[in-house]
C-alpha positions, -999 to 999 in steps of 0.1 A, spaced: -86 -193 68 -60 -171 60 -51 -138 82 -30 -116 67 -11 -84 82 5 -54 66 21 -25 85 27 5 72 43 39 84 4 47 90 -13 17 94 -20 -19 100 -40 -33 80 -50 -65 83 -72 -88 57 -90 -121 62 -88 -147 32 -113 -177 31 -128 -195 0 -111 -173 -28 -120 -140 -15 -115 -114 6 -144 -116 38 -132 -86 59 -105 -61 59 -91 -36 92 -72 -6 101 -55 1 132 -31 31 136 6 19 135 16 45 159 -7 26 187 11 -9 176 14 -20 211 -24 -20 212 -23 -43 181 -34 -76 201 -66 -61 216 -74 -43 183 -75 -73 164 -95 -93 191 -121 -72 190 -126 -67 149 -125 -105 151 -152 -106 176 -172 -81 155 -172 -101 129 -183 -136 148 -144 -148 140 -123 -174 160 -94 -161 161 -76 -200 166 -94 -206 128 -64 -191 115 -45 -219 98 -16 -194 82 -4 -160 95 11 -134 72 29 -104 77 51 -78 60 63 -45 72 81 -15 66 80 -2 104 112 -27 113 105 -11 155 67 -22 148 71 -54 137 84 -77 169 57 -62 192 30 -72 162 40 -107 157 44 -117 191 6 -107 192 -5 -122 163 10 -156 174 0 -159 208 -38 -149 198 -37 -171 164 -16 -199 182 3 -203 144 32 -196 133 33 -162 116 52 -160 82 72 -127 77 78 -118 42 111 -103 36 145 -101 22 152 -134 22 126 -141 -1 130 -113 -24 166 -125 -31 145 -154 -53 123 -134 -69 126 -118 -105 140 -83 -100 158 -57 -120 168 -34 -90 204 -28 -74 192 -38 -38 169 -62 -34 171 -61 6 162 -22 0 129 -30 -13 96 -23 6 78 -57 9 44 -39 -1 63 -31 -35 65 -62 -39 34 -75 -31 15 -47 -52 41 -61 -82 30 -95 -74 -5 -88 -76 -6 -68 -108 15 -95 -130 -6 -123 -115 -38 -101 -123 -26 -87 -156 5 -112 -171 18 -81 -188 39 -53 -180 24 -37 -152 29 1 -130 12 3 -94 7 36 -79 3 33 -43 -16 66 -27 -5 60 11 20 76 33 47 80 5 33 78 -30 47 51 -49 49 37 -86 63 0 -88 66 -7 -124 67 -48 -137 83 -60 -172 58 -81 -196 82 -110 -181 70 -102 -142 103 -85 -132 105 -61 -110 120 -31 -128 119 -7 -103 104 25 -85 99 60 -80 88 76 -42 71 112 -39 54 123 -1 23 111 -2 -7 131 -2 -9 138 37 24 136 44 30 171 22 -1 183 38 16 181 72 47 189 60 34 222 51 13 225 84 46 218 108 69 235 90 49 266 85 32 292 110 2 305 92 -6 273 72 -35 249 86 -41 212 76 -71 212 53 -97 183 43 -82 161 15 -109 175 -13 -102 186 -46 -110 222 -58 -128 236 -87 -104 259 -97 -67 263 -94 -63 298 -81 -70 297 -48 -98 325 -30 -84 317 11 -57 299 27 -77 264 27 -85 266 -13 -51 276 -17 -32 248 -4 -58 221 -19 -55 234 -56 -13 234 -45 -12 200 -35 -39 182 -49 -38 196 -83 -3 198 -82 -3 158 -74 -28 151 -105 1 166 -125 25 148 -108 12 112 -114 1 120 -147 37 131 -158 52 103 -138 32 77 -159 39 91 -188 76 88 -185 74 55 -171 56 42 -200 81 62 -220 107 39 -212 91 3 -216 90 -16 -249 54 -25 -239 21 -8 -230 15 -13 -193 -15 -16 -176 -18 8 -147 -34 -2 -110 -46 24 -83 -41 12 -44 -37 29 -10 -59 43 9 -60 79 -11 -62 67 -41 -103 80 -50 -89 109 -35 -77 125 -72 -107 121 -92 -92 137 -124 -65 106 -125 -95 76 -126 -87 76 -166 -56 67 -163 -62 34 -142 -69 3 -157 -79 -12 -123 -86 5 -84 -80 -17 -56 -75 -16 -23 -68 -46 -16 -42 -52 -39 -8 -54 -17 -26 -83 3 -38 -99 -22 0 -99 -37 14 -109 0 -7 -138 -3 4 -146 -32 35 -143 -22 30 -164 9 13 -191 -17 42 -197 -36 72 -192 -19 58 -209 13 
């Protein structure tokens, strides 16, 4: 049984891997990381899981101040050793970028996934704290990336920047000119974002010599109903499954 651990700027998610498929997947705030160990312990007893069954730990993260605190946990409840996927590994992989120590490890993982899924070219968008697109040659290089705020983070930007300007419920609108404050800033940002992804794709696929398929993950991304069309494929479990890919062949 495999555990596998991803922390983002938002969360920590973690996934459990047993017998070709995906049994259980949890969320635990990152911002209450040093509560990580307890968290964990009891989704596991929830779910009538020995915690020592774990024969391989993964993790990746993009929180570097996160990530000691969460692997010291995870290998004194696991009693394994916990594999952290990183640089060092990217250094070996196929990738068309300047940097690749730069490089979120989710990228990578959701790149992973998409080739190994697909074999062809390949563009991820990633609906979580920064909205991502992570596009993959027909060869399974990593060509590279463009970052917008994610959906909440321009909410709240707009909410702690302001002085009038509430946060509002991530739903989208029925029309675009907004009737009071709340309506207003949903047909703003969440129309504005269906735009944005839509034109974003567009030049992407612009530029390779290939059509590309196109995946949806993140935890926003049924959020933009308008965009389903343009995925080939929604999944949220896509950057684990590409971590444990990772973890597969490079360890």
């Amino acid at each position: 049984m495999l555990l596998v651990t991803d922390i983002g700027n938002s969360d920590i998610v973690f996934g459990v891997w047993e017998e070709g498929h995906w049994l259980y997947q949890w969320r635990h705030a990152s911002s209450r990381y040093l509560s990580t160990g307890a968290a964990l312990q009891k989704y596991a007893e929830e779910a009538g899981i020995n915690l020592r069954d774990f024969s391989q730990v993964i993790m990746s993260s993009v929180v570097p101040g996160v990530s000691p605190a969460v692997k010291t946990a995870l290998g004194k409840l696991t009693g394994s050793p916990v594999t952290v996927i990183g640089p060092e590994i990217f250094r070996r992989m196929d990738m068309r970028i300047d940097n690749p120590d730069e490089i979120g490890s989710d990228l990578v993982a959701n790149a992973v996934a998409a080739y190994s899924r697909f074999s062809q070219a390949a563009i991820v968008v990633d609906f979580g704290t920064a909205l991502t697109f992570t596009t993959v040659s027909d060869r399974g290089e990593i060509l590279g990336v463009a970052i917008a705020p994610g959906l909440k983070t321009a909410m709240q930007a707009l909410f702690f920047n302001t002085a009038q300007l509430p946060v509002v419920p991530l739903e989208l609108p029925t029309s675009a000119i907004g009737k009071n404050t709340a309506h207003a800033l949903q047909a703003g940002i969440l129309m504005g974002y269906v735009g944005l992804v839509n034109e974003l794709l567009d030049r992407i696929q612009a530029e390779l010599p290939t059509k590309a398929k196109v995946l949806a993950t993140g935890g926003l991304s049924s959020v933009l109903a308008p965009l389903k069309s343009r995925f080939d494929e929604v999944d949220p479990m896509l950057t684990l499954d590409g971590l444990r890919l990772i973890a597969e062949k490079y360890f």
